[in-house]
C-alpha positions as CSV (number, residue, x, y, z in Angstrom):
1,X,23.7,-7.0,-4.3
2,X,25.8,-9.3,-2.2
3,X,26.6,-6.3,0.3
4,X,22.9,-5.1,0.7
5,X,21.2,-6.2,4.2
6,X,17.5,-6.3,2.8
7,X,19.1,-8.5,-0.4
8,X,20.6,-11.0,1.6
9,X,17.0,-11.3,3.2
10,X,15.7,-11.6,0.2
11,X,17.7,-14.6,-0.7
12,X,17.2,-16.2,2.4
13,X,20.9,-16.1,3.3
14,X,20.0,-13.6,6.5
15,X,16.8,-15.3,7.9
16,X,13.9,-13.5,8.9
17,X,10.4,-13.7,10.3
18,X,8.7,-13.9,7.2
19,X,5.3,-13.2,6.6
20,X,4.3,-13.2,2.9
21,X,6.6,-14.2,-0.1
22,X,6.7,-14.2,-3.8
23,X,8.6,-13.9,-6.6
24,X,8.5,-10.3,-6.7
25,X,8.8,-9.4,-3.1
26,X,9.4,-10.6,1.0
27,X,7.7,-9.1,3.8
28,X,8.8,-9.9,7.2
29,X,8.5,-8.4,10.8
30,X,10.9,-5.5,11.7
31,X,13.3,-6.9,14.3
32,X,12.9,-3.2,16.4
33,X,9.2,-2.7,15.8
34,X,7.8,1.0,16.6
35,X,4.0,-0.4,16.8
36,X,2.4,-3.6,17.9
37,X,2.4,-4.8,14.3
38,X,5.4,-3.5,12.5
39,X,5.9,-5.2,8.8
40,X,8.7,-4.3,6.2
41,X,8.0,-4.9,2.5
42,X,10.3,-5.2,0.1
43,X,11.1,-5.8,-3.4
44,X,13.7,-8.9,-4.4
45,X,15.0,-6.7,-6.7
46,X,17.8,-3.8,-5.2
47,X,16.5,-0.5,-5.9
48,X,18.3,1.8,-3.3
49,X,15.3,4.0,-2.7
50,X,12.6,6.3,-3.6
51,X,15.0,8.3,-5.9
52,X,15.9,5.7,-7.8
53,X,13.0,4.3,-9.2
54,X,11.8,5.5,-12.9
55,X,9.3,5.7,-15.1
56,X,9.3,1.5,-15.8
57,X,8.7,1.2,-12.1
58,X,5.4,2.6,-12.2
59,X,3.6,-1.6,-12.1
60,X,6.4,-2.2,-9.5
61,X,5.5,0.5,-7.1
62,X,1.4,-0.1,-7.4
63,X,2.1,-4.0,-7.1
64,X,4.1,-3.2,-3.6
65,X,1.0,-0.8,-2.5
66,X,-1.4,-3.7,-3.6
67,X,0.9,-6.5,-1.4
68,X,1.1,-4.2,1.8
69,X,-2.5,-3.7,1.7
70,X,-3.3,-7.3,1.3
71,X,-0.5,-8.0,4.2
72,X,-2.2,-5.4,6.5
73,X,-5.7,-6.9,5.8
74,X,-3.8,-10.5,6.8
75,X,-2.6,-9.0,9.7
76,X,-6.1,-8.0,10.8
77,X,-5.1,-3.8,10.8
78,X,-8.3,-3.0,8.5
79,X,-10.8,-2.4,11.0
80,X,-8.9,0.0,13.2
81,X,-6.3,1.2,10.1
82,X,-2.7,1.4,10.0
83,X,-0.1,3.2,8.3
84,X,2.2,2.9,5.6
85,X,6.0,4.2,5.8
86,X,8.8,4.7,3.4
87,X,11.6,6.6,4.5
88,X,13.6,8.3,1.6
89,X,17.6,9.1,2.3
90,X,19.4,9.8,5.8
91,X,17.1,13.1,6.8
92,X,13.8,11.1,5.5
93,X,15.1,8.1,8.2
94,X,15.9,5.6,5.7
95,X,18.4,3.7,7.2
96,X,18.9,0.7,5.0
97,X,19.8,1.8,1.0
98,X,16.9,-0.9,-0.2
99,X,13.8,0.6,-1.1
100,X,11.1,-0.9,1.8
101,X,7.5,0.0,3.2
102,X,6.5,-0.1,6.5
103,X,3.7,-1.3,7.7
104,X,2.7,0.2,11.0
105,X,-0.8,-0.8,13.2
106,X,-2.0,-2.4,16.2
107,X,-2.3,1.0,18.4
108,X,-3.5,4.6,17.8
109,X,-0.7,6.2,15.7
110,X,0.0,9.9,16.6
111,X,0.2,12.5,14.2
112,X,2.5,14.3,12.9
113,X,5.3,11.5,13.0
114,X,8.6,12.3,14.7
């Protein structure tokens, strides 16, 4: 989708700070990060969010798990954890319609979240 922020990422007609690529997703830092290390993952292909996946997503969705956990593990978050995030429609605090996980660590991370 031409329109879609995280898509244009994606194709690398936005640039980014990227830090892990493939042919199935982009992760790159959030340009207004809420921890220390602050990560966004995203599939190349648009699914708007959390609603809209289905049933044939199921390898999609445990592939992105699998990514952010080897990106967090990159980033050096095991040893002290980190979180993962992903915001589902305007009251859930998704703000971009582009399904995407946060990665949060790097500092003590307070529960519960706003």
């Amino acid at each position: 989708m031409s329109s879609c922020l995280f898509c244009s990422i994606a194709a690398g007609t936005i640039p980014s700070d990227q830090v892990f690529s493939d042919d199935s997703f982009v992760a790159f830092r959030d340009i207004d990060p809420k921890a220390p290390t602050h990560i966004l993952v995203i599939p190349r292909r648009h699914v708007p969010g959390l609603d809209h996946l289905e049933s044939a997503d199921v390898e999609l969705v445990g592939r992105l798990l699998v990514t952010a956990a080897g990106i967090a593990a990159s980033e050096g978050l095991t040893e002290r954890g980190y979180r993962f995030v992903i915001n589902c429609g305007e009251d859930g605090g998704q703000t971009v319609g582009h399904l995407h996980l946060h990665i949060l660590g790097g500092r003590s991370l307070a529960w519960p979240p706003g």
